[in-house]
Every structure is written in C-alpha cells, then in structure tokens.
Backbone as CSV, one residue per row, in Angstrom:
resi,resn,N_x,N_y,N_z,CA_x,CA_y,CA_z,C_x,C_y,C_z
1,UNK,3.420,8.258,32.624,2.538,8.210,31.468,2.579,6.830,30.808
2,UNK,3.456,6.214,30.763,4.195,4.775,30.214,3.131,3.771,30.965
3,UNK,3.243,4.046,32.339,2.413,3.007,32.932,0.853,2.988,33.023
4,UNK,0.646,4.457,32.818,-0.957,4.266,32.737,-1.257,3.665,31.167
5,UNK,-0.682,4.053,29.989,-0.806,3.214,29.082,-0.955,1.585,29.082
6,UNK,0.172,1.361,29.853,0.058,-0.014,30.023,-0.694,-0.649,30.868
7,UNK,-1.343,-0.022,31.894,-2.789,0.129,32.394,-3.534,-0.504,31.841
8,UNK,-3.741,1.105,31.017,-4.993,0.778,30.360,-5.062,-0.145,29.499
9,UNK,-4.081,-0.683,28.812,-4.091,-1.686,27.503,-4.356,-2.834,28.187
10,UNK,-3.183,-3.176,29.519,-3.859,-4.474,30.031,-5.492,-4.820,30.524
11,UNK,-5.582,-3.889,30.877,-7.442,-3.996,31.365,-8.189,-4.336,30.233
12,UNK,-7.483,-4.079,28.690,-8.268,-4.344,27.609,-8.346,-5.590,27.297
13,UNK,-7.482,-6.939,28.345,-7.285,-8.075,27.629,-8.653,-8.999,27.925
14,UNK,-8.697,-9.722,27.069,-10.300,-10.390,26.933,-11.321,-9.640,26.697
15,UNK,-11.675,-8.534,26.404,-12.499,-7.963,26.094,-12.370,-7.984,24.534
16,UNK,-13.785,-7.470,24.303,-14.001,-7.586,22.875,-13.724,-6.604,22.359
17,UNK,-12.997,-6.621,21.150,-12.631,-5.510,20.260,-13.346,-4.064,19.860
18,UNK,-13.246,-3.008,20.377,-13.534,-1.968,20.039,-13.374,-1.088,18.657
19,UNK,-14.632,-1.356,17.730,-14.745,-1.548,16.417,-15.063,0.221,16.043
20,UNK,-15.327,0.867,17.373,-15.675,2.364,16.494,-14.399,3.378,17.235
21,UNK,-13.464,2.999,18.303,-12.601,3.624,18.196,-11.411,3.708,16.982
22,UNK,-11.045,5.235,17.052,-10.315,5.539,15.825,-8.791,4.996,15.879
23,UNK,-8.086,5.849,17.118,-7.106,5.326,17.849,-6.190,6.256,16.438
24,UNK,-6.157,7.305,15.506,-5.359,7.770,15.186,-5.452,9.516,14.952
25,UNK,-4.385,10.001,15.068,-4.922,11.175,14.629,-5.194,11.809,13.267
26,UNK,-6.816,12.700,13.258,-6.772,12.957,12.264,-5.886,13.434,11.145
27,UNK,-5.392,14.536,11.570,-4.454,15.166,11.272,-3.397,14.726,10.510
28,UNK,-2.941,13.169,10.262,-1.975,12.338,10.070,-2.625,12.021,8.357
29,UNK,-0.806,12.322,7.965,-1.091,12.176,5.872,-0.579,10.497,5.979
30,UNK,-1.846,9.953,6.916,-1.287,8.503,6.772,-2.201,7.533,6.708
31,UNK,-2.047,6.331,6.478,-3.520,5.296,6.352,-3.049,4.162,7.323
32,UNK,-4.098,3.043,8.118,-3.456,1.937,8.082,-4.417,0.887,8.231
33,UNK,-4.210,-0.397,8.566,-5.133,-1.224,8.386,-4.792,-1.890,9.771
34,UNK,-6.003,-2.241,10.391,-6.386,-2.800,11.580,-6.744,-4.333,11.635
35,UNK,-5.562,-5.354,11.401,-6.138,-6.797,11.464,-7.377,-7.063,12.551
36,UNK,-7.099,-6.934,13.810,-7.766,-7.347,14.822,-9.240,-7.019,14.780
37,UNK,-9.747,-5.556,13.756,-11.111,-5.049,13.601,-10.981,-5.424,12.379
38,UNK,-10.225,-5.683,11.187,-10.409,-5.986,9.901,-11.431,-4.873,9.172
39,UNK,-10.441,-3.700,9.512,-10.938,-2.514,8.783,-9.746,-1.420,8.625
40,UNK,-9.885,-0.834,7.414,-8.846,0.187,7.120,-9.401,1.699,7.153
41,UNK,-8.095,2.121,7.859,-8.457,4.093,8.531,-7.438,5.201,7.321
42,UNK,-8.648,5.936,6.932,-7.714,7.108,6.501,-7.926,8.398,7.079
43,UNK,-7.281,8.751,7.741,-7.769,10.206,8.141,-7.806,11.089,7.246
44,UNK,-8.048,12.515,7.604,-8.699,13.474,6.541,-7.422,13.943,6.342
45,UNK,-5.909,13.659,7.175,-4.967,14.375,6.630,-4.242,13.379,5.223
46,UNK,-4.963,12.826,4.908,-4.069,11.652,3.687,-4.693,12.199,2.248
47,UNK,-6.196,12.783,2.365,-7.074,13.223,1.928,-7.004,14.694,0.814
48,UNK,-5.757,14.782,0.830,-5.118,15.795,-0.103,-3.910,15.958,-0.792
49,UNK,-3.592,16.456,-1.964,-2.572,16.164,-2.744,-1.261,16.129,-1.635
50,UNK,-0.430,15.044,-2.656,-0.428,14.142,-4.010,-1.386,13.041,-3.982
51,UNK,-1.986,12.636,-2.744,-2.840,11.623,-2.524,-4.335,11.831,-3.485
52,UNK,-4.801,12.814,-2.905,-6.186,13.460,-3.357,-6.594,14.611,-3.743
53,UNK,-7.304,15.139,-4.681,-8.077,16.274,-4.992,-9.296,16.489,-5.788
54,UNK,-10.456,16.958,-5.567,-11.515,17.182,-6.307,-10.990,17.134,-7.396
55,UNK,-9.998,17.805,-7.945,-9.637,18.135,-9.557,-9.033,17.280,-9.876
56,UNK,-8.337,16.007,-9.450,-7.642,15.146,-10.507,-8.393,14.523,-10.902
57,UNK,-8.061,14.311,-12.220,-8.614,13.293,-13.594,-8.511,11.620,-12.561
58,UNK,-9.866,10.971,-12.764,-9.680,9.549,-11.731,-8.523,8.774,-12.284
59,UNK,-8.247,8.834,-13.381,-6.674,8.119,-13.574,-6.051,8.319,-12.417
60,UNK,-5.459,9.523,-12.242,-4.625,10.368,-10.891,-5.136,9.255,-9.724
61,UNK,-6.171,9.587,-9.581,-7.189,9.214,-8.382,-6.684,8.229,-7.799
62,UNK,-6.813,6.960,-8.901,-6.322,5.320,-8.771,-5.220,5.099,-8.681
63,UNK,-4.349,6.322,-9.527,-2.907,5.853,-9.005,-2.218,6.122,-7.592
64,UNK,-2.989,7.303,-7.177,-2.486,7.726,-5.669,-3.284,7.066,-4.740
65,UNK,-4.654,7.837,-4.152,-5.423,7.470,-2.963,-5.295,5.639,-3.212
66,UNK,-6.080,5.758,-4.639,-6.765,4.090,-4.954,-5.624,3.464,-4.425
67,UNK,-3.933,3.481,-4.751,-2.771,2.934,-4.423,-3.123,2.562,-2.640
68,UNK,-3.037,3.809,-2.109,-3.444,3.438,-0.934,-4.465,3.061,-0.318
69,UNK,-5.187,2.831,-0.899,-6.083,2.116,-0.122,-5.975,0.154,-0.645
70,UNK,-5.855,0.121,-1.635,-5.242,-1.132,-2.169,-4.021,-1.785,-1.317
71,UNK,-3.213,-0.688,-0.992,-2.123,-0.887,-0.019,-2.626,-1.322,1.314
72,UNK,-3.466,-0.961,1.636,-3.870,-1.217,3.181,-5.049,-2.576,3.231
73,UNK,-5.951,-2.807,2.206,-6.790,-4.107,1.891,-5.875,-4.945,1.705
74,UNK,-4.512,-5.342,1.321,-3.643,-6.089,1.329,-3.166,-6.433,2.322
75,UNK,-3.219,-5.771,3.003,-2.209,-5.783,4.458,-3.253,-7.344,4.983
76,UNK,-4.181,-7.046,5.215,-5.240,-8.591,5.421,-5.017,-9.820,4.930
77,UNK,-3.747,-9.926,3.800,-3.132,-10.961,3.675,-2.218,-10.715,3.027
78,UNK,-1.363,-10.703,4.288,0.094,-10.136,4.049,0.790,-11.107,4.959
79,UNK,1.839,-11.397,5.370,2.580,-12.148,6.658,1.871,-12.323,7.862
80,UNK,1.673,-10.471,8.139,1.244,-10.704,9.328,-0.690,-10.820,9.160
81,UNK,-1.432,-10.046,8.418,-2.797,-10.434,8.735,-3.258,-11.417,7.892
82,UNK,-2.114,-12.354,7.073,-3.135,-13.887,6.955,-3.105,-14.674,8.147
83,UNK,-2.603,-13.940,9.164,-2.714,-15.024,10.151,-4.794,-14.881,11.244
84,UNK,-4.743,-13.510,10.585,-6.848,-13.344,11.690,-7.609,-13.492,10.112
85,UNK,-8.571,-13.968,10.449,-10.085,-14.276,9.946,-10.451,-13.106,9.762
86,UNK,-12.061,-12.929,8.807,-12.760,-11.786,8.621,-13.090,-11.106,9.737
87,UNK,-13.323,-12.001,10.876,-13.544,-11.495,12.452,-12.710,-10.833,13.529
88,UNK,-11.294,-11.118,12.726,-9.903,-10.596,13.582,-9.515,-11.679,14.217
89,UNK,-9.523,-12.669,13.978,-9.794,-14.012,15.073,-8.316,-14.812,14.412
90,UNK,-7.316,-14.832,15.313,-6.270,-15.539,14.392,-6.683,-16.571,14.541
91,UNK,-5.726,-16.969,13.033,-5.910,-18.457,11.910,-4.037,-19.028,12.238
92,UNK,-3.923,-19.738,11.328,-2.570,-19.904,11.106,-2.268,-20.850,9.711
93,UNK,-2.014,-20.180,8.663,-2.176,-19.977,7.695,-0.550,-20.232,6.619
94,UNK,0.352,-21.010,6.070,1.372,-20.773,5.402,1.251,-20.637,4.329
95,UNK,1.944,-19.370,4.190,2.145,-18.910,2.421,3.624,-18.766,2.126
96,UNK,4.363,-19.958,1.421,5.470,-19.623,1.469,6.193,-18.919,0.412
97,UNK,5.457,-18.400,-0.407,5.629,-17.375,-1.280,5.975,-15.895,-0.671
98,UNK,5.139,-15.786,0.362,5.203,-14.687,1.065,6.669,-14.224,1.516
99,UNK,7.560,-15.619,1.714,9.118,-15.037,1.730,9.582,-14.544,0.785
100,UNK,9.653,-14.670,-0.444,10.285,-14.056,-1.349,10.431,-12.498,-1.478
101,UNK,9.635,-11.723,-0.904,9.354,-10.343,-0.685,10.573,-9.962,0.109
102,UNK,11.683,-11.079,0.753,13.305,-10.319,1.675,13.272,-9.800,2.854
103,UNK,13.507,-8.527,2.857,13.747,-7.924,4.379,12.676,-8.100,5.165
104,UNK,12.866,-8.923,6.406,11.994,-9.468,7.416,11.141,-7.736,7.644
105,UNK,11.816,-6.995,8.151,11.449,-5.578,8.806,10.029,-5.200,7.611
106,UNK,10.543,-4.988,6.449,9.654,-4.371,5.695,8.693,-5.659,4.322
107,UNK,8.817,-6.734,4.896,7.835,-7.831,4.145,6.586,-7.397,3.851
108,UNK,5.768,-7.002,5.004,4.670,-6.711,5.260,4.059,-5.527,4.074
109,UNK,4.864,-4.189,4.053,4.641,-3.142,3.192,4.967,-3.455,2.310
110,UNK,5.979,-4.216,1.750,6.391,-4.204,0.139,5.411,-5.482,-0.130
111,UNK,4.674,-6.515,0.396,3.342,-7.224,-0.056,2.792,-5.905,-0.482
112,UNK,2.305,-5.288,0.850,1.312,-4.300,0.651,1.509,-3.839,-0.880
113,UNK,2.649,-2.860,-0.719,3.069,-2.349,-2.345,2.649,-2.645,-3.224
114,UNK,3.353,-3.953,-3.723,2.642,-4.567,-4.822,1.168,-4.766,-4.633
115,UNK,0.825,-5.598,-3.895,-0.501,-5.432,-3.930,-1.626,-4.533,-4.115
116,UNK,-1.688,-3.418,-3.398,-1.852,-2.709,-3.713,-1.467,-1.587,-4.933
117,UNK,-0.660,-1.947,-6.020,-0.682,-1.217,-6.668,-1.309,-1.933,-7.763
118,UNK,-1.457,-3.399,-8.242,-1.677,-4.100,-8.523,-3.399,-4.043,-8.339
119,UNK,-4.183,-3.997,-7.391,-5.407,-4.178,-6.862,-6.138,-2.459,-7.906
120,UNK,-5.146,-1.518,-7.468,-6.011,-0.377,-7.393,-5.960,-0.464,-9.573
121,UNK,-4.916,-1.270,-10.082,-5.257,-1.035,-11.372,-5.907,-1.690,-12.095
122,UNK,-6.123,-2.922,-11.269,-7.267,-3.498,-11.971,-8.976,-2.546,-11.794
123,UNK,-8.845,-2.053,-10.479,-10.364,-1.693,-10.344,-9.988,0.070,-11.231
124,UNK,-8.651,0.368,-11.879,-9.083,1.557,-12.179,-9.400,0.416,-14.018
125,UNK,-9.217,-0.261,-14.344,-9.730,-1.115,-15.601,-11.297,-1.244,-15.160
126,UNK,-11.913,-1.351,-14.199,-12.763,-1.766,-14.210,-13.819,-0.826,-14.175
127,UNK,-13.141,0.405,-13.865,-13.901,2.052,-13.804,-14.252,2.344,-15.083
128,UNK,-13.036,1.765,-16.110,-13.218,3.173,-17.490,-14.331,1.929,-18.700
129,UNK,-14.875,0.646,-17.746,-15.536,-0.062,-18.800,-17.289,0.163,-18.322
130,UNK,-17.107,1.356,-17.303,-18.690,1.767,-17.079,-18.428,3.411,-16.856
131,UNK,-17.163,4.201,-17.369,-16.628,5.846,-17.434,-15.694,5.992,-18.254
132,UNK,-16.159,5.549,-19.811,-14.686,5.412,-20.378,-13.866,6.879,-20.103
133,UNK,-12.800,6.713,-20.121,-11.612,7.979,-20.375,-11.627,9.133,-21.355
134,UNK,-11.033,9.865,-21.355,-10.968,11.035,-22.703,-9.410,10.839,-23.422
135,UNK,-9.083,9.984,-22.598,-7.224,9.662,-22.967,-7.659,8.620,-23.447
136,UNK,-6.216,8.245,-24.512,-5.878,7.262,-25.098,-5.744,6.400,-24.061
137,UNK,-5.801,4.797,-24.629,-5.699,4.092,-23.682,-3.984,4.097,-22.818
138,UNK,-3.137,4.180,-23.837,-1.705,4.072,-23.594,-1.482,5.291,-22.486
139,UNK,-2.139,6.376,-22.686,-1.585,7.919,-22.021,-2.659,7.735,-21.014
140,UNK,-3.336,6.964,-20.412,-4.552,6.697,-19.490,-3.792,5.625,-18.290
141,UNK,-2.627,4.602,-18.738,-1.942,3.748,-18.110,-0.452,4.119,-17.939
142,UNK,-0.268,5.794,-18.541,1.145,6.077,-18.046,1.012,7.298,-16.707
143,UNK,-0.397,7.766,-17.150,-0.729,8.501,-15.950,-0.821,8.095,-14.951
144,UNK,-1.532,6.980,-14.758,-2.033,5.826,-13.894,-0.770,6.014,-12.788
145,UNK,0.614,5.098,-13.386,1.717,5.342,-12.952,2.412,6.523,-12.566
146,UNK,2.411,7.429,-13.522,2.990,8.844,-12.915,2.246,9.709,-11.711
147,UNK,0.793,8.975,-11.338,0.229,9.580,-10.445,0.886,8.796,-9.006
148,UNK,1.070,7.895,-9.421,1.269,6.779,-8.307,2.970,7.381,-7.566
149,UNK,3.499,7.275,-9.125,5.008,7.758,-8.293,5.390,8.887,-7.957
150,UNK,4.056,9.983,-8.400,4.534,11.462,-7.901,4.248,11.212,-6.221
151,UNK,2.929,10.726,-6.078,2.741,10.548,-4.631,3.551,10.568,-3.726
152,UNK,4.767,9.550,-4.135,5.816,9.051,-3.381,6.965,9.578,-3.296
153,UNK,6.748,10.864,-3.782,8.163,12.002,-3.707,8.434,12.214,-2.503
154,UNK,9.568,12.556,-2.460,9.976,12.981,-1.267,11.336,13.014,-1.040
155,UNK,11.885,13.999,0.038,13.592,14.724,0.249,13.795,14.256,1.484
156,UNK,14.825,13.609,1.832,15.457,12.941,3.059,16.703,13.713,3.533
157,UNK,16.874,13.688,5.084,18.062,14.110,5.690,18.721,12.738,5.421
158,UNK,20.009,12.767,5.716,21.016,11.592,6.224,20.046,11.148,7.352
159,UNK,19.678,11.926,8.303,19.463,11.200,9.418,17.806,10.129,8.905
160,UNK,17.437,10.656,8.879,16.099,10.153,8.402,16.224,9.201,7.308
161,UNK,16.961,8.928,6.674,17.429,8.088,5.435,17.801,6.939,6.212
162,UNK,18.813,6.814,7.048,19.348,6.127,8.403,18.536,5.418,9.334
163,UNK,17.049,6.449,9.538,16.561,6.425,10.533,15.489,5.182,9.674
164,UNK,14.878,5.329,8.787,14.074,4.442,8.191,14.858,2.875,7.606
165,UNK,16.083,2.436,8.073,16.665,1.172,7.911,16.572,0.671,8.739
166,UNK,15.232,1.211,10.099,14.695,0.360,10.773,13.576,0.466,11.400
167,UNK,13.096,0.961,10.302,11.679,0.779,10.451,10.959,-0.083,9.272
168,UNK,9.704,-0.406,9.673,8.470,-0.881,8.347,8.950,-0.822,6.853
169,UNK,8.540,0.576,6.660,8.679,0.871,5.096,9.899,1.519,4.584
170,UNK,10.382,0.571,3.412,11.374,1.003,2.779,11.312,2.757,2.301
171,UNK,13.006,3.098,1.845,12.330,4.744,1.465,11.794,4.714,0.277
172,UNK,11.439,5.721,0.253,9.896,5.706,-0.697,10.507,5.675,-2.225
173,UNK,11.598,5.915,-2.633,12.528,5.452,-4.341,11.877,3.687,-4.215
174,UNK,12.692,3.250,-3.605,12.394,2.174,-3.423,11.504,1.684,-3.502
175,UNK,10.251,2.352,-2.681,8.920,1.451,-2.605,8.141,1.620,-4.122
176,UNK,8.522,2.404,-4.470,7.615,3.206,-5.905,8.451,2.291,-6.956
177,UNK,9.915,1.727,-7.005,10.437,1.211,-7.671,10.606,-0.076,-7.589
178,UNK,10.447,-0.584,-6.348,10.343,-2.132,-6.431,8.483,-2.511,-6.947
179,UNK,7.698,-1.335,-6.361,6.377,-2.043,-6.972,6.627,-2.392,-8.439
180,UNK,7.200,-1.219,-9.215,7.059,-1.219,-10.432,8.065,-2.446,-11.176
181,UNK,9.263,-2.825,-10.631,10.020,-3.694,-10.979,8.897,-5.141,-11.031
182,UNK,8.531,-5.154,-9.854,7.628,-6.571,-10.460,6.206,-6.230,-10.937
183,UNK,5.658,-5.346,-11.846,4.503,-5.005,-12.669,4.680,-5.054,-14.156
184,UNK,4.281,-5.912,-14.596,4.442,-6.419,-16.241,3.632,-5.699,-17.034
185,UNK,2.957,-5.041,-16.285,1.982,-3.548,-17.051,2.703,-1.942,-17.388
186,UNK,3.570,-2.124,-16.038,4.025,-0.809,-17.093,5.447,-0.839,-17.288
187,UNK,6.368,-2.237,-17.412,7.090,-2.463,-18.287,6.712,-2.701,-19.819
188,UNK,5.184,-2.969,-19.821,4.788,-2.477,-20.986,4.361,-1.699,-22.022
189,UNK,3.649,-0.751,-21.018,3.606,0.235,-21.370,4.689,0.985,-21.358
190,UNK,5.328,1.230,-20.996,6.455,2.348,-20.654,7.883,1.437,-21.937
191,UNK,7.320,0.176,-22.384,8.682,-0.132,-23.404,10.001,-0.423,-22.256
192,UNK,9.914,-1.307,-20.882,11.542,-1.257,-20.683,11.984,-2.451,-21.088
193,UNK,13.397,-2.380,-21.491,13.736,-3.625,-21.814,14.085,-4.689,-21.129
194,UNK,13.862,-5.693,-21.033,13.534,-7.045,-20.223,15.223,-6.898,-20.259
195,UNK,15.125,-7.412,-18.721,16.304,-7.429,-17.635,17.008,-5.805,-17.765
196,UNK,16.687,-4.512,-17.741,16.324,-3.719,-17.282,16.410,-3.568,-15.969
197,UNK,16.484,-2.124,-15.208,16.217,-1.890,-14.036,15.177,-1.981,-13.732
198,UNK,13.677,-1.334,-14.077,12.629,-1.191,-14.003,12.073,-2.524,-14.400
199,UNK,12.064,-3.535,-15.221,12.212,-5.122,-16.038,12.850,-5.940,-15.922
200,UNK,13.275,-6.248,-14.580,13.922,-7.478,-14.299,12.813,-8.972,-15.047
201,UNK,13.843,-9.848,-15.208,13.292,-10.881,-15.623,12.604,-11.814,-15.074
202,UNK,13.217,-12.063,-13.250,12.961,-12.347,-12.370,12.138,-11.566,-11.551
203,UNK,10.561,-11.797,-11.192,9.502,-10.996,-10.630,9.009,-11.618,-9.546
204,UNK,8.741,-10.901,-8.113,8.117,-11.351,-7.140,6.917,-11.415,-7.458
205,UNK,6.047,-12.408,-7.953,4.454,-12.089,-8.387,3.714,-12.967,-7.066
206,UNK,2.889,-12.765,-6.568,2.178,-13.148,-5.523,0.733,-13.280,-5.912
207,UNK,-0.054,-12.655,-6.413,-1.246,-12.550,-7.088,-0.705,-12.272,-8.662
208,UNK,-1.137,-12.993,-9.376,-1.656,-12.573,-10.850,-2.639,-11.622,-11.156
C-alpha cells in the first residue's frame, strides 16, 4: 500500500496542482491550509460545537470557527508558507521575527495561534460596526475569549500528552494560553496584572 502511494505521488511531479481535490476526510473536526493551492479546507466535521452552531450569539462565532479560520489564513505567512506566492509558487522570503515564536516543531501553529486569534478579532470589531451587539461592549470582548478557550477544551491520557511533544501543535492549555499571553486585548479586558501569567511584559507581537 506504501508503494502505490508513492507511486502515485511521484507521477504527480511536474504536473500542475490539483486545485479541486479535497484530499481530506470529511468527517474530520479539523481544518487546514494548503500552501501549494493557497486555499484553506474545513470539513463539515469542524462545523459543530464548540467550533459552530446555528444558535451561538456571533461573538461565540468569532471566537471559535472565526479563530479557526484566522488560524489557517495565517498559516500563508507563517515560516513555512511565506516561503509560496498567491500561486503556490515558492518565494524565499526572511522574517526574522518569525523566530521568536521557539519550538522549531510547533512555530508554524503558535504563528498560526496568534494570528489567528488576533485576525478573527479584529474582523469580529468590524462585524458589530455594521450588527451592533445586544452586550455591553466589555461582556461582548470577554465572550469573544471565553468562546475561543472553551473550544480548546480538552482531557488527555499520559500517553497522548507524551504523544503530542512531537508533533505540530502544542497541547491545547497551552495553545489557548500562549495566544492569550501575547494579546493586549484581553489582558485588558479581563484586568491582568502586567507581568502576570496571562500579562507577561515581554510579548511575541508579529502583526500589530
């Protein structure tokens, strides 16, 4: 089975990119982004709570799905996809900011992270100035957040705790807590005190 894969992938070389295959399964509560087509996939399994539901208030909305999808438009300039063009066409590109983000393994997602959490709150600012809210503004930007970090719940074995110190993405405490460590929005809102856990003084900022 190994080798017909590798078959088939080699027969794919020089050919032009196949822009309407999916290449994931639906079924999957997962998203990702495709440098080489410079397009991002969500299947219909990502498509439901904590991510999504007809019934959440769009606050919710922006803090979960919007998160992810912000998460995955980032990925396009991140380590690895500032290196292809709008066309998929690698560039070669230095951002040496881009180191500061640490663990080689998981650079890529914790850009993403921030970025994306960062991306999806500006455009949820940019929603409530053509849908204003029924919330206060303050209880409109703590939801924002509490939608974002319920998303990211989740119960680990040892093994699986283990098993993700080598892979991509950090575990998910982490990812929900380092976004927020460098976000000067809801150390403000939320009141933490500078140099704080959540308010370090020192912030990976990459985009303003």
């Amino acid at each position: 089975m190994s080798q017909v894969k590798i078959d088939i992938n080699l027969k794919l070389n020089s050919q032009s990119v196949d822009r309407y295959k999916f290449g994931k399964a639906t079924h999957e509560a997962t998203a990702l982004y495709r440098p080489h087509e410079n397009k991002i996939i969500l299947p219909v399994g990502i498509l439901q709570k904590p991510f999504f539901d007809a019934q959440f208030d769009a606050t919710q909305s922006f803090g979960a799905i919007g998160m992810v999808i912000g998460h995955e438009i980032t990925h396009g300039f991140d380590n690895s996809g500032r290196y292809c063009d709008c066309d998929g066409k690698i560039e070669t590109v230095v951002i040496e900011r881009l180191q500061r983000f640490v663990q080689p393994t998981s650079l890529g997602e914790n850009i993403a992270d921030n970025g994306g959490l960062k991306s999806s709150f500006r455009a949820y600012r940019e929603y409530l100035k053509e849908f204003p809210s029924q919330n206060t503004e303050e209880a409109g930007v703590k939801l924002f957040y509490f939608s974002y970090a319920r998303a990211w719940c989740s119960k680990n074995t040892p093994g699986q705790i283990l098993d993700k110190f080598w892979r991509t993405h950090t575990l998910e405490r982490y990812r929900v807590t380092g976004a927020l460590q460098n976000n000067p929005e809801f150390a403000r809102v939320f009141q933490c005190p500078t140099d704080s856990y959540l308010n370090p003084s020192k912030k990976c900022l990459l985009w303003e």
